[in-house]
Biopython code that builds the backbone (N, CA, C, O; Angstrom):
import numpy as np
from Bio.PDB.StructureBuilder import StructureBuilder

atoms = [
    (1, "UNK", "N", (26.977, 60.581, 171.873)),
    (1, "UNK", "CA", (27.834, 61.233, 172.855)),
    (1, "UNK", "C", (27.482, 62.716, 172.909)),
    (1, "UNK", "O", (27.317, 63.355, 171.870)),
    (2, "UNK", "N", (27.359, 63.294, 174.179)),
    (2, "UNK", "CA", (27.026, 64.511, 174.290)),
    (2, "UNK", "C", (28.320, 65.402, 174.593)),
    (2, "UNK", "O", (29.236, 64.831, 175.185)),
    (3, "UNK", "N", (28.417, 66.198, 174.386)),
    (3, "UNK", "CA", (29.687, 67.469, 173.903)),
    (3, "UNK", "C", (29.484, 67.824, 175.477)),
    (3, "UNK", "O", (28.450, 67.771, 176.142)),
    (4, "UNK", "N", (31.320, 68.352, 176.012)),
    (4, "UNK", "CA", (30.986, 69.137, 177.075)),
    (4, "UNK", "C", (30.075, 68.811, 178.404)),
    (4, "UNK", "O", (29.463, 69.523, 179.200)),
    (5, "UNK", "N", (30.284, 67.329, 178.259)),
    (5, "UNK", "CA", (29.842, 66.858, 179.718)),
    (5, "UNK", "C", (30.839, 65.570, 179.919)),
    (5, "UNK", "O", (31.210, 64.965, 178.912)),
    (6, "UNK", "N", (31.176, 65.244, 180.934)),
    (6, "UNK", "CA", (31.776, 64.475, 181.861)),
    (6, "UNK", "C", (31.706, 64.066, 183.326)),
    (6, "UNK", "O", (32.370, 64.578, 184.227)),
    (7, "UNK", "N", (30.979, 63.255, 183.430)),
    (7, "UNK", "CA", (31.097, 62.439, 184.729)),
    (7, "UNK", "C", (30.096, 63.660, 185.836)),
    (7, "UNK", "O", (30.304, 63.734, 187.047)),
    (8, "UNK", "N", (29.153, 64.425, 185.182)),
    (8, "UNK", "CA", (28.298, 65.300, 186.098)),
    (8, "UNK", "C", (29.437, 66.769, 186.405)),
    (8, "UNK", "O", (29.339, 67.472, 187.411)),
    (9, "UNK", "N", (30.275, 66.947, 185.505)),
    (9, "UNK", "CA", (30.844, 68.116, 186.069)),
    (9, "UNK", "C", (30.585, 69.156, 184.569)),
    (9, "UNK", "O", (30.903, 68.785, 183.439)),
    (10, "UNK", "N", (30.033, 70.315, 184.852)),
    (10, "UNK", "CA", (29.893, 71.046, 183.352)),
    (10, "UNK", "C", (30.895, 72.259, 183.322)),
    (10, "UNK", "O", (31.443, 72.718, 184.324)),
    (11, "UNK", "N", (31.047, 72.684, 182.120)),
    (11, "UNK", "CA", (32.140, 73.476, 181.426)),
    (11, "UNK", "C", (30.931, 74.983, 181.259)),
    (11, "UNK", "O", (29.858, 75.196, 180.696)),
    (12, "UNK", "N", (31.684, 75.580, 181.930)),
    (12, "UNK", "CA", (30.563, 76.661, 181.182)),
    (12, "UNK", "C", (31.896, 77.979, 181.277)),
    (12, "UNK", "O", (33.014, 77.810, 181.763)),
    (13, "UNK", "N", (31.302, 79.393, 180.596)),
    (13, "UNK", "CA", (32.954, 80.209, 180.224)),
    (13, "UNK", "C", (32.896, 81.028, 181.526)),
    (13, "UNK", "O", (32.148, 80.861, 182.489)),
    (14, "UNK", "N", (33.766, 81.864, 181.352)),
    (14, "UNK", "CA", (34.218, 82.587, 182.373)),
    (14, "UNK", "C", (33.288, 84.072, 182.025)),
    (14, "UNK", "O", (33.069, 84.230, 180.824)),
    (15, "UNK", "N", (32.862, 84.902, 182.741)),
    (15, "UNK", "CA", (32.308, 85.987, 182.673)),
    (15, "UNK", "C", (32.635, 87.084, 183.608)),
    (15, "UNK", "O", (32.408, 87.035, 184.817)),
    (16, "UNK", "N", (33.274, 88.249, 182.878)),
    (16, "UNK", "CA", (33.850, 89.117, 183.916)),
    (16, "UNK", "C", (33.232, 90.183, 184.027)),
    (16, "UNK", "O", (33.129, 90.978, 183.093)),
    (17, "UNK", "N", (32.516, 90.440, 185.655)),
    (17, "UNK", "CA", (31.758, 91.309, 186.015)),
    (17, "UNK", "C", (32.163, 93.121, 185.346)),
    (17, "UNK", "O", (33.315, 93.552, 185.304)),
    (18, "UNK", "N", (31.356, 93.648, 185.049)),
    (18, "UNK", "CA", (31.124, 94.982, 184.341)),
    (18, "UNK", "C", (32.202, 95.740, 185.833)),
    (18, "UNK", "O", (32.071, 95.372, 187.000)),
    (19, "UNK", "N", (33.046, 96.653, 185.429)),
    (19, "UNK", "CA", (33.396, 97.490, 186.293)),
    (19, "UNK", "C", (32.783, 98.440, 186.654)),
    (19, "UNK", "O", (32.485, 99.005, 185.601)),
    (20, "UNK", "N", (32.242, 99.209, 187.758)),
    (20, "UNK", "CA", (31.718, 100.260, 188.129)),
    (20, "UNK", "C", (32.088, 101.595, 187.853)),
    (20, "UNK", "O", (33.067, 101.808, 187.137)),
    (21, "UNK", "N", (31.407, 102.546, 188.347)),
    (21, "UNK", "CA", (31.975, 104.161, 187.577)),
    (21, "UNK", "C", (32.973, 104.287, 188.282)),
    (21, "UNK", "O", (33.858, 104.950, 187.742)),
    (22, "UNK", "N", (33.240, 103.846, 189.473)),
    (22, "UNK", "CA", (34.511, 104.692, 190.445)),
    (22, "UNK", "C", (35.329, 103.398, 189.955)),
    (22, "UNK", "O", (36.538, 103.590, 189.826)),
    (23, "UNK", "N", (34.899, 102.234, 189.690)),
    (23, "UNK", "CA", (36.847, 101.447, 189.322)),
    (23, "UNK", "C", (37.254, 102.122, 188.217)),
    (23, "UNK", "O", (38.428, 102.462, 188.069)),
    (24, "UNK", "N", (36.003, 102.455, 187.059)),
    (24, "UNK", "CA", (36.728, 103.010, 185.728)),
    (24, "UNK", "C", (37.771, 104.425, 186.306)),
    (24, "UNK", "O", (39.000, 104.429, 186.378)),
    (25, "UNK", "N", (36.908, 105.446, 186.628)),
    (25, "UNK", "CA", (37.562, 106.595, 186.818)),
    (25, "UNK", "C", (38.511, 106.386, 188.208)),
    (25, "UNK", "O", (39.257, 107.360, 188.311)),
    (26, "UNK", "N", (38.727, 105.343, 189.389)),
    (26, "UNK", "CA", (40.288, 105.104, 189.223)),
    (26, "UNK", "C", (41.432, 104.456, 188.714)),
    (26, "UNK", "O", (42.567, 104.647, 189.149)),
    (27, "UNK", "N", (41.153, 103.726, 187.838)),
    (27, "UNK", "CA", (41.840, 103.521, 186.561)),
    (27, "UNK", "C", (42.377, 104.407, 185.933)),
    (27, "UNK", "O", (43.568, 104.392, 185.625)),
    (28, "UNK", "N", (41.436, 105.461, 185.604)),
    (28, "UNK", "CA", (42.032, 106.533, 184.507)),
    (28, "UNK", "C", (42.496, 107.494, 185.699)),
    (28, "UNK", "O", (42.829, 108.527, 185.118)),
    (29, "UNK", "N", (42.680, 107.671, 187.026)),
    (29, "UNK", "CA", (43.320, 108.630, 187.971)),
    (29, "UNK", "C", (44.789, 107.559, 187.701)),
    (29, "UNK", "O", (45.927, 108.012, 187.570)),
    (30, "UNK", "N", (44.494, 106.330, 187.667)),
    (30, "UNK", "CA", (46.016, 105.702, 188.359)),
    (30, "UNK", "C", (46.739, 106.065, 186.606)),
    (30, "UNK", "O", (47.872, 106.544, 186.549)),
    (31, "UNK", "N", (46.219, 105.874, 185.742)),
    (31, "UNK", "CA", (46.771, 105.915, 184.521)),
    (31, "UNK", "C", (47.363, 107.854, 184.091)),
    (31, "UNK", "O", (48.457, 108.189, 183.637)),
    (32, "UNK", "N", (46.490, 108.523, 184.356)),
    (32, "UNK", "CA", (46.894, 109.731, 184.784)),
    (32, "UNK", "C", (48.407, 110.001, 185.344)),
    (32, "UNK", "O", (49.196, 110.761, 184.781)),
    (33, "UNK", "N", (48.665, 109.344, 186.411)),
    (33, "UNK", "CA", (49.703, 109.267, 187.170)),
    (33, "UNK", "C", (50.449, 108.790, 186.966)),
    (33, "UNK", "O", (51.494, 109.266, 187.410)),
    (34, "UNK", "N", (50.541, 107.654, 186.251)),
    (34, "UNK", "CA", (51.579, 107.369, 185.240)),
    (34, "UNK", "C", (52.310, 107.884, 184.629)),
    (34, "UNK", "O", (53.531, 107.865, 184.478)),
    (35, "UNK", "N", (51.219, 108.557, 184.116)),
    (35, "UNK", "CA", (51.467, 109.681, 183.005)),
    (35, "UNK", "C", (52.800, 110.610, 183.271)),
    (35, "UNK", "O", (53.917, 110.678, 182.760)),
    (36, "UNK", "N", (52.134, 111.265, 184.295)),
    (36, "UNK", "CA", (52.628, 112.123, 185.483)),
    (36, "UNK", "C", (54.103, 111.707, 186.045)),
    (36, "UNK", "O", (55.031, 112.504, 185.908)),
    (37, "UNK", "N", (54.225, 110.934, 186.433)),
    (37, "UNK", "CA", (55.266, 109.788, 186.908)),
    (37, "UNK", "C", (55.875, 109.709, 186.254)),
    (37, "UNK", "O", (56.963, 109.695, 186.829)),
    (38, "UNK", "N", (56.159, 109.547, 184.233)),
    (38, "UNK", "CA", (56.901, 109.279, 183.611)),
    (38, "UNK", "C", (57.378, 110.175, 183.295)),
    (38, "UNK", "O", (58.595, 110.015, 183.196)),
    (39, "UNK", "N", (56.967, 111.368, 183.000)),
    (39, "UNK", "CA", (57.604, 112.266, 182.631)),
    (39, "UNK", "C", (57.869, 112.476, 181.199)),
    (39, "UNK", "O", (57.122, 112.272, 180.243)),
    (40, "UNK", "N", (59.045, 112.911, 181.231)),
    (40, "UNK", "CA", (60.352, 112.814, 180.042)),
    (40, "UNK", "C", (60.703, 111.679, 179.285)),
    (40, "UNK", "O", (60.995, 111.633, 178.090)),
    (41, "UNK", "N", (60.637, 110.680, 180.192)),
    (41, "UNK", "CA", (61.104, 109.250, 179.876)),
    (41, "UNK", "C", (59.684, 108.513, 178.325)),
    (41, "UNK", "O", (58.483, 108.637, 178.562)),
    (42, "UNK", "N", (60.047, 108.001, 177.270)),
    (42, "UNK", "CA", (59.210, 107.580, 176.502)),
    (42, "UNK", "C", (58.498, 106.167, 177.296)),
    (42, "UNK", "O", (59.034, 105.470, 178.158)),
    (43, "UNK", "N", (57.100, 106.009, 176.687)),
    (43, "UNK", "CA", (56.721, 105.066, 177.422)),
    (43, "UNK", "C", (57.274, 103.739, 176.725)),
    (43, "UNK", "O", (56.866, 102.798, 177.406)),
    (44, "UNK", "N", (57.892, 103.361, 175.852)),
    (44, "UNK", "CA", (59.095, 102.120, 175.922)),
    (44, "UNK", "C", (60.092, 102.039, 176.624)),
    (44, "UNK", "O", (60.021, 100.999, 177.279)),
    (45, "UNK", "N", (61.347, 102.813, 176.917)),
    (45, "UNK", "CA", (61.899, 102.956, 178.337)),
    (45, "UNK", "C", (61.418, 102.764, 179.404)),
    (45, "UNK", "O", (62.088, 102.119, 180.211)),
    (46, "UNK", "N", (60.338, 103.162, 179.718)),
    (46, "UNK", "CA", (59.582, 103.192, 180.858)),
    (46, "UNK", "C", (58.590, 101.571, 181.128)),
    (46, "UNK", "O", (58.454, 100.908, 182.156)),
    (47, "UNK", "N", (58.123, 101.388, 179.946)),
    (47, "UNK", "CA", (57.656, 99.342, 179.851)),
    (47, "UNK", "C", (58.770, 98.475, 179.730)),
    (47, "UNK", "O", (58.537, 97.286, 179.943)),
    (48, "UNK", "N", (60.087, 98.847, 179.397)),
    (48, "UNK", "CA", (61.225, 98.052, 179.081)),
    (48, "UNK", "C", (61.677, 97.987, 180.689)),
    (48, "UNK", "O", (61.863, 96.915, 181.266)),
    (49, "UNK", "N", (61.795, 99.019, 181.194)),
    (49, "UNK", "CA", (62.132, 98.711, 182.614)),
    (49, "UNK", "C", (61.598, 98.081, 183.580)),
    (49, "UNK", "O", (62.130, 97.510, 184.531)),
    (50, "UNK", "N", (59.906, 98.275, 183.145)),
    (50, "UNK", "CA", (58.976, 97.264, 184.313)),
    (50, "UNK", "C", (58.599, 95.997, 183.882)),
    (50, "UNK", "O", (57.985, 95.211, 184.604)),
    (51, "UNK", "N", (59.137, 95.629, 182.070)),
    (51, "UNK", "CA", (59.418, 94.248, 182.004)),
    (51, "UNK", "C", (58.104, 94.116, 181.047)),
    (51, "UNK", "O", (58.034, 93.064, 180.413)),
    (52, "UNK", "N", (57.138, 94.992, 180.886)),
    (52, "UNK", "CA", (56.103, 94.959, 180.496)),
    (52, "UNK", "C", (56.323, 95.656, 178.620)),
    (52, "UNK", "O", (57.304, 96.118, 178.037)),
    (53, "UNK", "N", (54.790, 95.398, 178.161)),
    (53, "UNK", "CA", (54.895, 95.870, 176.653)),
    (53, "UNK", "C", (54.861, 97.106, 176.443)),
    (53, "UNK", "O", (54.980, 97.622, 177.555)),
    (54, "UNK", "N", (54.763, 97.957, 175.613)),
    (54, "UNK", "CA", (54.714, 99.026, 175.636)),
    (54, "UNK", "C", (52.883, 99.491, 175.190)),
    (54, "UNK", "O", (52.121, 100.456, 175.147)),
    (55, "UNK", "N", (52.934, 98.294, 174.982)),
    (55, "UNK", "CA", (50.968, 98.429, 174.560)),
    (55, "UNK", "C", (49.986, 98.415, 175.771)),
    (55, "UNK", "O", (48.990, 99.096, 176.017)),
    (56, "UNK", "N", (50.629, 97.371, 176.465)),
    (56, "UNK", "CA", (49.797, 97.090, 178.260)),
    (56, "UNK", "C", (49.932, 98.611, 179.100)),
    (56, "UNK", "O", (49.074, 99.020, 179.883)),
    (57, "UNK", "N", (51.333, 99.418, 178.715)),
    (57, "UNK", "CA", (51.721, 100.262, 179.408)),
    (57, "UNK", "C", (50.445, 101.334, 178.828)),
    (57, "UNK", "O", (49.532, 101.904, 179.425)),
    (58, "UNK", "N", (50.740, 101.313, 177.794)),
    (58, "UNK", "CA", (49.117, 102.280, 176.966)),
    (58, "UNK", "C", (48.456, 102.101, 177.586)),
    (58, "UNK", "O", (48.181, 102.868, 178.509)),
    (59, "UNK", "N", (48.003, 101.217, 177.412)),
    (59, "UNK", "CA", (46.325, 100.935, 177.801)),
    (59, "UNK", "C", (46.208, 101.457, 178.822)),
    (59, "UNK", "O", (45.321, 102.304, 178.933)),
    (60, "UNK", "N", (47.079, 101.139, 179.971)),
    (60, "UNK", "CA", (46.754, 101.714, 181.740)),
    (60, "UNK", "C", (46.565, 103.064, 181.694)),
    (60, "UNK", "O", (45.756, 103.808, 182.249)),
    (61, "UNK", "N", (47.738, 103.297, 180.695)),
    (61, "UNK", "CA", (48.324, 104.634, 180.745)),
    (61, "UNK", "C", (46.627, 105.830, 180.537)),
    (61, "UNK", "O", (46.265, 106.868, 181.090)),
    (62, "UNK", "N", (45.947, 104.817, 179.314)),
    (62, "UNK", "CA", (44.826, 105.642, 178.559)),
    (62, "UNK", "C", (43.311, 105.070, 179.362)),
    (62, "UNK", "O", (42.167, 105.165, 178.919)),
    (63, "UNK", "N", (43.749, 104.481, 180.628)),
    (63, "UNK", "CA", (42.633, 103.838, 181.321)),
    (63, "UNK", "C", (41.348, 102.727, 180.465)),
    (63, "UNK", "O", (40.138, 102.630, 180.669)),
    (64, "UNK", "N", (42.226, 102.039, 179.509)),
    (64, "UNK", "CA", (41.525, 100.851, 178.853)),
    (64, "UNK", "C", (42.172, 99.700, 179.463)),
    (64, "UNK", "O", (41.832, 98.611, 179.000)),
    (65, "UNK", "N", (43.038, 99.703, 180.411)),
    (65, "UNK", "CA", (42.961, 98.324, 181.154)),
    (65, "UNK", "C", (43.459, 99.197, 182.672)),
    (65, "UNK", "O", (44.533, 99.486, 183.199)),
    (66, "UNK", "N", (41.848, 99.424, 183.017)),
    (66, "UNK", "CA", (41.801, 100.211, 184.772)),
    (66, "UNK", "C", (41.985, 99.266, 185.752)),
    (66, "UNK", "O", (41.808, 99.783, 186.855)),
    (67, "UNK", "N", (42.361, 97.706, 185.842)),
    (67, "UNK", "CA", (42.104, 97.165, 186.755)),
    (67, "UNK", "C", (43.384, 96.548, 186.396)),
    (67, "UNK", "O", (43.089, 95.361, 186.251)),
    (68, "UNK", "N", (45.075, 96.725, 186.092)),
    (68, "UNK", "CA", (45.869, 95.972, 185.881)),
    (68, "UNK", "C", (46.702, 95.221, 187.075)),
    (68, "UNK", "O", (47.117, 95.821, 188.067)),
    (69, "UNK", "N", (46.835, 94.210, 186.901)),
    (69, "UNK", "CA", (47.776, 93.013, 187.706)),
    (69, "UNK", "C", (48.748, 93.634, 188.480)),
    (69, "UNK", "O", (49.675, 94.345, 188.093)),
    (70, "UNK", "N", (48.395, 93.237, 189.823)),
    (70, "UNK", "CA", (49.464, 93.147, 190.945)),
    (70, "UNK", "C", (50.965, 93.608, 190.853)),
    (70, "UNK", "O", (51.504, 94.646, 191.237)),
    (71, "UNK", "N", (51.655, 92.063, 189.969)),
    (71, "UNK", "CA", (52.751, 92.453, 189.928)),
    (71, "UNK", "C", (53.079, 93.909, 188.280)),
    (71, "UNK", "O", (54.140, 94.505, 188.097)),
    (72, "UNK", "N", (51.881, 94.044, 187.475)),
    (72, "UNK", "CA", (52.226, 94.735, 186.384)),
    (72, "UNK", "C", (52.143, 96.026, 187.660)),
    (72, "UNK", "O", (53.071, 96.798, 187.421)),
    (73, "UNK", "N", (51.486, 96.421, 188.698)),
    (73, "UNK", "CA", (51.793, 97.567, 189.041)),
    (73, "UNK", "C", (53.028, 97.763, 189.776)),
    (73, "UNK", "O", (53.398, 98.918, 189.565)),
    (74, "UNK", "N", (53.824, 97.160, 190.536)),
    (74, "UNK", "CA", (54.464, 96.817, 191.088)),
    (74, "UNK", "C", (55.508, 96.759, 190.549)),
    (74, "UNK", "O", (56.431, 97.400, 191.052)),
    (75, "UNK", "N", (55.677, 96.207, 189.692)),
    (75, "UNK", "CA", (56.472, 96.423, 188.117)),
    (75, "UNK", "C", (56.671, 98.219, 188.031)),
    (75, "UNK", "O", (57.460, 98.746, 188.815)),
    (76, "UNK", "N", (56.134, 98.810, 187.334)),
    (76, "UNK", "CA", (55.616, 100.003, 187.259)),
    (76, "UNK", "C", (55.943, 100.916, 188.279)),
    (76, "UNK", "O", (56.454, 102.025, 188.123)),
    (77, "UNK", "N", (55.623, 100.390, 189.305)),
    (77, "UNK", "CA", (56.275, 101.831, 190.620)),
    (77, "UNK", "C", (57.825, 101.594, 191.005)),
    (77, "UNK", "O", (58.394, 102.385, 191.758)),
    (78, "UNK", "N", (58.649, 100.192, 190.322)),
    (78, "UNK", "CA", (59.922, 99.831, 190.697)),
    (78, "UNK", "C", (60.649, 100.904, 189.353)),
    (78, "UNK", "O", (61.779, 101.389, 189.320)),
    (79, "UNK", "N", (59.836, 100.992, 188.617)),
    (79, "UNK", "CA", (60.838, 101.557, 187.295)),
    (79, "UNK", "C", (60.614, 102.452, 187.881)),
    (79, "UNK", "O", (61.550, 102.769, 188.616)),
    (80, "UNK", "N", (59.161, 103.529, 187.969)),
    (80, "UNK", "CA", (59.308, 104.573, 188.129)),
    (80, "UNK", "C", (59.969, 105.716, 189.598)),
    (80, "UNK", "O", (60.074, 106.935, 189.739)),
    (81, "UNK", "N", (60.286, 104.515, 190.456)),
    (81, "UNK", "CA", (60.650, 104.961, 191.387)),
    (81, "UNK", "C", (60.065, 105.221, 192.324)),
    (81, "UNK", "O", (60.532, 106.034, 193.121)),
    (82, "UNK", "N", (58.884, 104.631, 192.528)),
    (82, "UNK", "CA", (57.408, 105.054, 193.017)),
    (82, "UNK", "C", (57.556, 103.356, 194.481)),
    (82, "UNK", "O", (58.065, 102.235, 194.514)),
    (83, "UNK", "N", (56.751, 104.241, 195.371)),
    (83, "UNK", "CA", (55.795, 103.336, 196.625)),
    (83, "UNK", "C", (54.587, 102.752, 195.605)),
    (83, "UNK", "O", (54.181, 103.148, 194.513)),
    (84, "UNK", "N", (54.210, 101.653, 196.450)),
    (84, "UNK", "CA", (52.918, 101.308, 196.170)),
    (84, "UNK", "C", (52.017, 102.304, 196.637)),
    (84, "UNK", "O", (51.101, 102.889, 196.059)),
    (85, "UNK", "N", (52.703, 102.430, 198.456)),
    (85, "UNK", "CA", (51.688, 103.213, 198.815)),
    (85, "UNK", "C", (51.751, 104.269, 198.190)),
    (85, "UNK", "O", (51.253, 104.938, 199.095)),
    (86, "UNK", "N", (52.046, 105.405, 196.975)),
    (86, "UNK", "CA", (52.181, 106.363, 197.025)),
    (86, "UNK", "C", (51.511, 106.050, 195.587)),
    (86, "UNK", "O", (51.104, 107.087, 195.063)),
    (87, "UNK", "N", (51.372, 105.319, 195.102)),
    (87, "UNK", "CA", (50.344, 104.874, 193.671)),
    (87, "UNK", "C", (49.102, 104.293, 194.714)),
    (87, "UNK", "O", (48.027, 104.633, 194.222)),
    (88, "UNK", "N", (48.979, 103.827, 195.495)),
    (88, "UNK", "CA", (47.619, 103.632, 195.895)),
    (88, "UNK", "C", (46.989, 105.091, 196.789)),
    (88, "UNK", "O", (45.802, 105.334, 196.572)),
    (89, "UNK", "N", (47.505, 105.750, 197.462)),
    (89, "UNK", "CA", (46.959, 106.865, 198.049)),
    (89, "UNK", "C", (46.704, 107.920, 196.804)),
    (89, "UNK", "O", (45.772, 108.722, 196.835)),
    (90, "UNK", "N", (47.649, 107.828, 195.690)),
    (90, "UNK", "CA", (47.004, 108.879, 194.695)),
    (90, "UNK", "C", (45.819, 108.482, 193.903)),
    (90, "UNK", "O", (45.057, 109.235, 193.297)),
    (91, "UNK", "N", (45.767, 107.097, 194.001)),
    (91, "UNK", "CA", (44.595, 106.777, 193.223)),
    (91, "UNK", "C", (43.283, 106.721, 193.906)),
    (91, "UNK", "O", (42.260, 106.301, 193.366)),
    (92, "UNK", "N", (43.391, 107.340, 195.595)),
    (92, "UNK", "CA", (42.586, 106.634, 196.560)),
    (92, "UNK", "C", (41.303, 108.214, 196.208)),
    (92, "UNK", "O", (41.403, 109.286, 195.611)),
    (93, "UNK", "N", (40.134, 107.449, 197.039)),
    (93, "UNK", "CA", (38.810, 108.854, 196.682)),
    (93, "UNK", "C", (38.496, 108.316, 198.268)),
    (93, "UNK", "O", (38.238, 107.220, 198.767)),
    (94, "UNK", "N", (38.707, 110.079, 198.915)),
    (94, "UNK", "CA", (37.464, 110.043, 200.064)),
    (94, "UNK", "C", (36.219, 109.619, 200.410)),
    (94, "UNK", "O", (35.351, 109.194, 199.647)),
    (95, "UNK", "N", (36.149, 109.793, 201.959)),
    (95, "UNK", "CA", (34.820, 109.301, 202.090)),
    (95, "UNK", "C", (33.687, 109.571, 201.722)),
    (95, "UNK", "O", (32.687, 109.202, 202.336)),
    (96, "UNK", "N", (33.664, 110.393, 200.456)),
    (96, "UNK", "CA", (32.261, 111.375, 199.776)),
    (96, "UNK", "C", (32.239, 110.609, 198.695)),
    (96, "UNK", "O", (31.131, 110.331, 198.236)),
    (97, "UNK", "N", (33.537, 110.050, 197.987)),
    (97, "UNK", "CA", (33.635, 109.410, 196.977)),
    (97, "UNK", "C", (34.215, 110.256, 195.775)),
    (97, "UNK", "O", (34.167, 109.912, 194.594)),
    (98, "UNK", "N", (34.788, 111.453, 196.284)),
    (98, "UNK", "CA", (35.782, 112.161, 195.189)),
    (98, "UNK", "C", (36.947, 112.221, 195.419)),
    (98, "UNK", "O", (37.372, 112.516, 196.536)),
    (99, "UNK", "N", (37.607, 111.988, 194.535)),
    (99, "UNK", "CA", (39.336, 111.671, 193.922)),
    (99, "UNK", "C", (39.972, 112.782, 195.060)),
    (99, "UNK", "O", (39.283, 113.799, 195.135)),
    (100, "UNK", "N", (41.000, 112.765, 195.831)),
    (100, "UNK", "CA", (41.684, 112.800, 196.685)),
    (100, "UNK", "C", (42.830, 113.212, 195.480)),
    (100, "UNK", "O", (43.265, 112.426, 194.639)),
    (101, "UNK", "N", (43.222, 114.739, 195.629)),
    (101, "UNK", "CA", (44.424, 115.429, 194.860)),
    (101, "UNK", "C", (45.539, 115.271, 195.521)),
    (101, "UNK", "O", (45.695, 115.904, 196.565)),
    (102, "UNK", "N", (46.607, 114.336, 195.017)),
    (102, "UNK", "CA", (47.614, 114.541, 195.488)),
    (102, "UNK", "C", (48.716, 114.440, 194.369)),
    (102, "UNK", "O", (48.377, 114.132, 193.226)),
    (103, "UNK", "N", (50.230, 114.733, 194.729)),
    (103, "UNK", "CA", (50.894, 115.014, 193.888)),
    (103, "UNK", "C", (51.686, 114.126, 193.621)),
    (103, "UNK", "O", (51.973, 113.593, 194.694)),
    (104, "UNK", "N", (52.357, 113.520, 192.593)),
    (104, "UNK", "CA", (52.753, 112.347, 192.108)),
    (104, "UNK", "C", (54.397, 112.131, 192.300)),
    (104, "UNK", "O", (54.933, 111.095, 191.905)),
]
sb = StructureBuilder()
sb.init_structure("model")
sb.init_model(0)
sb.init_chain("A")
sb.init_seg("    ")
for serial, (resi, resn, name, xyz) in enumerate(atoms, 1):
    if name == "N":
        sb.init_residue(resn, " ", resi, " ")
    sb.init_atom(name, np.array(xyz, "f"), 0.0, 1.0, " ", f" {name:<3s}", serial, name[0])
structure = sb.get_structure()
């Protein structure tokens, strides 16, 4: 019996494409803004409210998870009081391809 085959259909893993320089560095703009966004508030208050950990909230926060989930952002702009659109236009880069300053 051969491992990992069935009926002509194969198992092979999942592989997740390398992020580019501009997803990393808007990651670390959107995590920035977070930052920014939270303020005063500790970042457990601030993950307790969007339902999330306080470790996931790190990571974004420190741009080691630049590409986070839909509803984790969404999550995130309901605590903080925030638009989407107003977390996606700060994280947005012109047509030259540099970060677009705006205020949080």
């Amino acid at each position: 019996m051969v491992p990992n085959t069935y009926t002509g259909i194969s198992i092979t893993g999942m592989v997740r494409v390398p992020l580019s320089p501009q997803e990393r560095q808007r990651g670390e703009r959107f995590g920035a803004l977070l930052r920014r966004a939270r303020g005063d508030r500790s970042m457990v208050d601030v993950a307790a409210a969007a339902g999330v950990s306080a470790e996931t909230l790190r990571k974004i926060e420190t741009g080691r998870a630049p590409t986070p989930a839909f509803f984790t952002v969404a999550a995130l702009a309901h605590a903080l009081h925030m638009s989407l659109d107003e977390l996606a236009a700060a994280c947005a880069e012109d047509a030259d391809g540099d970060a677009q300053i705006l205020s949080a």
